[in-house]
C-alpha positions in Angstrom: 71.1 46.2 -14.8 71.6 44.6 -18.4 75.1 44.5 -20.6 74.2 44.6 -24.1 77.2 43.9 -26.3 75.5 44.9 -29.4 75.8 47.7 -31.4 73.2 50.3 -30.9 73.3 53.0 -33.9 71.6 56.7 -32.7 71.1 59.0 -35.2 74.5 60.3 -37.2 74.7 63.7 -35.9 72.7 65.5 -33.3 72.4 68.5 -31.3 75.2 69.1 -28.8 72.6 70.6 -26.2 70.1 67.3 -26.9 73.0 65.1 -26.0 74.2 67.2 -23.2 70.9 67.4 -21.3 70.7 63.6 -22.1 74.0 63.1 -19.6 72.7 65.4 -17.5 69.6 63.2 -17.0 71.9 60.2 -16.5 73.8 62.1 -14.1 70.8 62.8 -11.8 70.0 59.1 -12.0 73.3 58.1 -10.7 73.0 60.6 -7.6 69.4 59.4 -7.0 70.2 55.4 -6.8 73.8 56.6 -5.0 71.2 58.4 -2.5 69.0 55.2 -1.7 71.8 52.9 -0.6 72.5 55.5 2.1 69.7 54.5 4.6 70.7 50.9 4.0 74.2 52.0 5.4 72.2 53.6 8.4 70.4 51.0 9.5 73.2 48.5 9.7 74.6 48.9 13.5 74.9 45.0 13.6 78.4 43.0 15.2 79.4 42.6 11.7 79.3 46.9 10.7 82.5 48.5 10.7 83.7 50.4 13.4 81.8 53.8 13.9 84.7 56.1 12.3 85.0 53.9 9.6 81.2 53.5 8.5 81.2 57.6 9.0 83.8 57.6 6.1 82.2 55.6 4.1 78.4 57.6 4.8 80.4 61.0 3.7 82.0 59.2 0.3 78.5 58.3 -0.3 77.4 62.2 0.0 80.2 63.0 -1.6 79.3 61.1 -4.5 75.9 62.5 -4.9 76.9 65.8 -4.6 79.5 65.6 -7.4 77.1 63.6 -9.6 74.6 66.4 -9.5 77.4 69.5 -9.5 78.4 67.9 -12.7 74.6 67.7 -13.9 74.0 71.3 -12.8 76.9 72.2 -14.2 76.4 70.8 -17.8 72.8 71.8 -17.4 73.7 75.3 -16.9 76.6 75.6 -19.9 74.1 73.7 -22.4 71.4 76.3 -22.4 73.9 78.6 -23.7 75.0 76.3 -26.8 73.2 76.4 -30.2 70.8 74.2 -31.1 72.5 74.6 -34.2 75.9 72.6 -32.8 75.9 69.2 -33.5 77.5 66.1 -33.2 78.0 62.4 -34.0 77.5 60.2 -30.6 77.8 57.0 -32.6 80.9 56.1 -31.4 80.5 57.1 -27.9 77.7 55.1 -27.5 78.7 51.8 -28.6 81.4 51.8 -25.5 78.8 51.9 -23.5 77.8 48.6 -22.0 74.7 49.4 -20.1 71.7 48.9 -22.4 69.5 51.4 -20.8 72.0 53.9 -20.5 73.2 53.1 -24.1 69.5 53.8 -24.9 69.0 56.5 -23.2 72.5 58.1 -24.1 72.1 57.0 -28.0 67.9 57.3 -28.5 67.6 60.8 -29.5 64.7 61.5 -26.6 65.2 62.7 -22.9 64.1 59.6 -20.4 61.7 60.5 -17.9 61.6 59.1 -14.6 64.9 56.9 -12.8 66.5 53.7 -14.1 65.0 51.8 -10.4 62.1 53.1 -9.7 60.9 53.0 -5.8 57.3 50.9 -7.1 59.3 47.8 -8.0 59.3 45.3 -5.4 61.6 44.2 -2.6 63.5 41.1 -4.2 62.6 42.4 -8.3 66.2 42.4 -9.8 67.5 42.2 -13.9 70.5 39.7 -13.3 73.9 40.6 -15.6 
């Protein structure tokens, strides 16, 4: 994960369904990285878990989680393809609140991202420090 404090300018104005189906993207990624801390949670039946009704809880938050983050992507996904290419906006603001640099690139670049923000081939131990 990496803060970037500077300002990142995307293009002035762009098409409302480009941006759209760039959140949407975003959203996914969220659901997939809330996803992988689940077996984590699964695997920890040690002296120092929580008791069994409260690590249930906190399992079904989790799933709860990712199946808001992709209702919301399916969601804007579905209503985007029915907007006109022809609608645009300026993201400029919107994206300099953003202190994630990758998702301030992703969000502000102009260009869908392909593939997730942690991939699975990066090692045990590999981490961006923030």
């Amino acid at each position: 994960m990496q803060i970037d404090y500077q300002s990142h300018t995307p293009h002035a104005e762009e098409s409302l369904p480009g941006v759209l189906m760039r959140i949407v993207t975003e959203l996914h990624d969220v659901a997939y990285l809330i996803e992988r801390i689940e077996p984590q949670l699964y695997g920890d039946r040690g002296a120092a878990a929580a008791d069994e009704s409260e690590q249930m809880m906190v399992l079904q938050g989790i799933d709860l989680a990712v199946q808001k983050t992709r209702g919301l992507a399916e969601f804007i996904d579905t209503i985007t393809a029915s907007i006109p290419d022809t609608w645009l906006v300026d993201v400029t603001t919107a994206v300099n609140l953003i202190k994630l640099a990758d998702m301030k690139k992703a969000l502000g670049s102009g260009m869908l991202r392909h593939g997730h923000s942690q991939p699975l081939t990066k090692a045990a131990g590999d981490f961006e420090a923030f």
